[in-house]
N, C-alpha and C positions, 0 to 999 in steps of 0.2 A: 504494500500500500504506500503512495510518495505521500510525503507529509505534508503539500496543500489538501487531500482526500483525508489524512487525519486529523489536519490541524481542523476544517468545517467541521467534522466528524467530532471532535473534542469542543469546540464552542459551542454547537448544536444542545449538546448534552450537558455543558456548563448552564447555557438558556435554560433546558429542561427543567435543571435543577435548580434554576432560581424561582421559576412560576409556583405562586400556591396552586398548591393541589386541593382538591376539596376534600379527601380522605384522610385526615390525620390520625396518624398511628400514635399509641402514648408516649406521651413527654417524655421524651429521653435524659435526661436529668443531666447532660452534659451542659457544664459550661463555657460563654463565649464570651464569657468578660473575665478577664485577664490580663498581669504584668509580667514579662517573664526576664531575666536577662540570663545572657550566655556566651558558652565558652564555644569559637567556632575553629573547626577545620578543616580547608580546602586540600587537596589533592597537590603534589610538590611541598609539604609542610608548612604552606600558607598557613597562618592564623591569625587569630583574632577574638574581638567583643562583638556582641550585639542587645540591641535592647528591644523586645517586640511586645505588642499587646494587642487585644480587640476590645469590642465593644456590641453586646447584644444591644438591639432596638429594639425592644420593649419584648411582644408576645410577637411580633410580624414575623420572624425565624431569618430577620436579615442581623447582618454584624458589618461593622466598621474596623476593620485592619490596618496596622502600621507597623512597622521594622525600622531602625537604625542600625548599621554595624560597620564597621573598620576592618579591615583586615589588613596585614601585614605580608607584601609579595616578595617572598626571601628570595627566590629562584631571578628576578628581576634588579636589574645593576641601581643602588642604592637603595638597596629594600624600599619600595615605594610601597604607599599605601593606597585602601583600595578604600571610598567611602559609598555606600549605599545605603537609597531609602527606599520604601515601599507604602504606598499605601493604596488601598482598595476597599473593595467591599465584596462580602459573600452570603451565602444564602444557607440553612441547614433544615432540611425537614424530616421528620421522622418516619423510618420506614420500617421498624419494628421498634419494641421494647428495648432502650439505652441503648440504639443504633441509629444514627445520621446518613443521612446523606446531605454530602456539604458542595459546592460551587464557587467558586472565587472569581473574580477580575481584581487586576490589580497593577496598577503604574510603578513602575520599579525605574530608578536613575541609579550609574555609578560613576564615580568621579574619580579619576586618578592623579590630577591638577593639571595636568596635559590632556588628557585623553577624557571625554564625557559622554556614554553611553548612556541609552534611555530606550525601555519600549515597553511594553506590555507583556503582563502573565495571566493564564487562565488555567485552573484548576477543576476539577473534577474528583471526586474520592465517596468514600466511607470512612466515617468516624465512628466507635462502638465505645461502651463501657464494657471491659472484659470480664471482671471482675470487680469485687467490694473499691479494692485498691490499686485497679489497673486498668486505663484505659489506650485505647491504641487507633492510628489510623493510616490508611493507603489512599492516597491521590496521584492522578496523571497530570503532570502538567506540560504544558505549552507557551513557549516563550518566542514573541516578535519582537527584537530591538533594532536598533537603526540600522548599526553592524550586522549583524546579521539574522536570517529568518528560521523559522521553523526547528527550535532547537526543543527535543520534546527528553523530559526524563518521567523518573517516576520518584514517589517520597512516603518511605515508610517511617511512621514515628510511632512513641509510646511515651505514658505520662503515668508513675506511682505517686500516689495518691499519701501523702502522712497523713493526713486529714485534710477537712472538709475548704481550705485553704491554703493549704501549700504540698509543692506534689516537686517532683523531679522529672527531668525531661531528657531526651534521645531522642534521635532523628537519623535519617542518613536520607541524602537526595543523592541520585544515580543515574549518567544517562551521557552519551554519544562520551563513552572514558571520559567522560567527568565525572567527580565525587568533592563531595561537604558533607561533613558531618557537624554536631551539637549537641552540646549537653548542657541542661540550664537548670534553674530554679524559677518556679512558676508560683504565683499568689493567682488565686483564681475568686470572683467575688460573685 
């Protein structure tokens, strides 16, 4: 399949998953409000900080997203730094019992003081609560920046729960031999 036919194919289904549906399955008890920050690492021993959160609107099953983070490009002559944001908005409706299905859009820029990339992301996934104190999720995404087009991975994470406010976090995004990974500390309200 060439990635103009998946990249439609993945917005299509990002759209889906933003429309209310008239069916709703019980409240999944996951939260979308949250502060997280974290420890990041890119592929070549890149690293860095990041600081991300959302924000639920009310009972409508949409959220407001935002990212900040730094990263550090050891492999690049004067360790340059790498600055990105992101903000967006997504969508989560329930499709069983403490199971999501979530939708993103989302404006992502990175800055390297020279060089300034920008384009868009869209996501598609499931999000679940697995357990009392574990919940986990899988999204496809698809990224257009100015630089270049059609760059699709995929992103598995997971969030332990100490209670009812703060939880720990892991990630890894994967896709065309690239890799990030994350580990953070989340307040969720």
């Amino acid at each position: 399949m060439n990635n103009s036919i998946f990249a439609n194919s993945l917005f299509a289904l990002a759209v889906a998953a933003a429309l209310p549906l008239s069916a709703q399955a019980k409240d999944s008890s996951l939260s979308y409000t949250y502060v997280e920050a974290d420890y990041l690492n890119q592929e070549h021993s890149n690293d860095g900080w990041g600081l991300r959160g959302s924000v639920n609107i009310g009972d409508s099953g949409v959220y407001a997203l935002g990212s900040y983070s730094q990263v550090d490009l050891d492999a690049s002559p004067g360790n340059t730094d790498v600055k990105s944001n992101e903000l967006g908005v997504g969508y989560h409706h329930a499709v069983a019992d403490k199971t999501d299905l979530i939708g993103e859009l989302a404006y992502r820029n990175a800055d390297t003081g020279t060089a300034n990339i920008d384009g868009l992301r869209t996501s598609v996934g499931v999000r679940s609560a697995l357990a009392d104190h574990v919940e986990g999720f899988a999204k496809a995404n698809y990224y257009d920046f100015s630089d270049y087009h059609g760059d699709v991975t995929g992103t598995l994470g997971a969030q332990y729960k100490f209670n009812q406010t703060w939880g720990a976090t892991a990630e890894a995004e994967l896709g065309n031999g690239d890799q990030a990974y994350l580990v953070g500390v989340r307040a969720s309200f």
